[in-house]
C-alpha positions in Angstrom: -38.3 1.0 1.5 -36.7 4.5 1.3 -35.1 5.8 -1.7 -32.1 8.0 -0.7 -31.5 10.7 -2.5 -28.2 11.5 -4.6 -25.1 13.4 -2.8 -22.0 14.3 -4.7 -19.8 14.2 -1.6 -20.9 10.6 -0.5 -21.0 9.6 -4.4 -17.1 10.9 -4.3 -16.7 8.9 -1.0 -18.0 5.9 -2.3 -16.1 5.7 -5.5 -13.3 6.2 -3.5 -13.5 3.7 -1.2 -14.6 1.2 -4.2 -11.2 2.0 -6.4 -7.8 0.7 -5.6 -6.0 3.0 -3.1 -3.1 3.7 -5.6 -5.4 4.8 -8.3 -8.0 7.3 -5.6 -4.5 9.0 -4.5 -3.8 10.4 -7.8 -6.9 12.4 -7.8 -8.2 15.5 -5.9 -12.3 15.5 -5.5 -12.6 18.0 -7.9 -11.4 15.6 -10.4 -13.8 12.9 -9.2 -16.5 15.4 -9.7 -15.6 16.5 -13.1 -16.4 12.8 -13.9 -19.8 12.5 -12.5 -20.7 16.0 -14.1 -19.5 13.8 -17.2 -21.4 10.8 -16.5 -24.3 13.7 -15.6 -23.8 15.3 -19.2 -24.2 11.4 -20.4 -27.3 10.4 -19.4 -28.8 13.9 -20.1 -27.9 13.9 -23.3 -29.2 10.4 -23.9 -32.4 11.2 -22.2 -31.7 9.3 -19.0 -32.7 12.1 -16.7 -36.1 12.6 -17.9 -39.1 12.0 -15.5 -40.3 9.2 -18.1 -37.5 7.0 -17.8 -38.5 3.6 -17.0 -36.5 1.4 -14.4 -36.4 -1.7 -17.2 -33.4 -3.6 -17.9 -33.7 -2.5 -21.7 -33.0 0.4 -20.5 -30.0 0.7 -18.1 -26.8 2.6 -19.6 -24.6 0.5 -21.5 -21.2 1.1 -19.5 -18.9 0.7 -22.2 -20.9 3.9 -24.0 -20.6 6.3 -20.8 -17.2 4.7 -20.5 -16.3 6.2 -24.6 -18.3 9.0 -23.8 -16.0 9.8 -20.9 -12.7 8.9 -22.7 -14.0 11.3 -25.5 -14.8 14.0 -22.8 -11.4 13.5 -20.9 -9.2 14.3 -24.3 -11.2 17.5 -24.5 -10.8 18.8 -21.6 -7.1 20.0 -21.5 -7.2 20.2 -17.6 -8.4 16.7 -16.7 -6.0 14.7 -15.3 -7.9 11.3 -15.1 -7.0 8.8 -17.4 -9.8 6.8 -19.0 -8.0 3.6 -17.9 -8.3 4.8 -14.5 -11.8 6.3 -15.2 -13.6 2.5 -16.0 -12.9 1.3 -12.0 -14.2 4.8 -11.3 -17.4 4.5 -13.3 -18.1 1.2 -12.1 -18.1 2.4 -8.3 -20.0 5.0 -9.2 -22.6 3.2 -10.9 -22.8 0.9 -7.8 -23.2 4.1 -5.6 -26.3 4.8 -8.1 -27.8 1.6 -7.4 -27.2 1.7 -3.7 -29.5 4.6 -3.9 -32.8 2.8 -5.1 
């Protein structure tokens, strides 16, 4: 089976057709990407982007650490307009796009 390979623009389009339609309204793309650059800056900085990462379950991304890592992120960033509680639906579709991909 064929891997397909990561696209922002379908990741935005999935996330937003996984997320209630009140809470994808409230954001432009550009606010959807911030959060995958985020989630991006996440894994990189945990070493989840290196070539040596294994596919084992002991290894998978906790959610609830991207989740404070983006909440943490958000508050710094005096022009984000996502909220984390509307950031956790958001991750969750995301990470589902992610393992649509495999």
């Amino acid at each position: 089976m064929e891997t397909k390979e990561f696209d922002e623009n379908d990741a935005i389009l999935y996330i937003r057709s996984h997320i209630a339609p009140e809470i994808s309204a409230r954001y432009d793309d550009d606010e959807l990407l911030n959060l995958i650059d985020i989630i991006f800056d996440y894994y990189e900085s945990n070493g989840l982007l290196d070539i040596d990462f294994s596919d084992s379950d002991d290894d998978e991304p906790d959610t609830d650490e991207i989740l404070e890592y983006i909440t943490r992120m958000l508050r710094k960033d005096k022009a984000a307009t996502l909220t984390p509680e509307d950031a956790a639906p958001m991750l969750d579709a995301y990470l589902d796009y992610e393992a649509s991909l495999i």
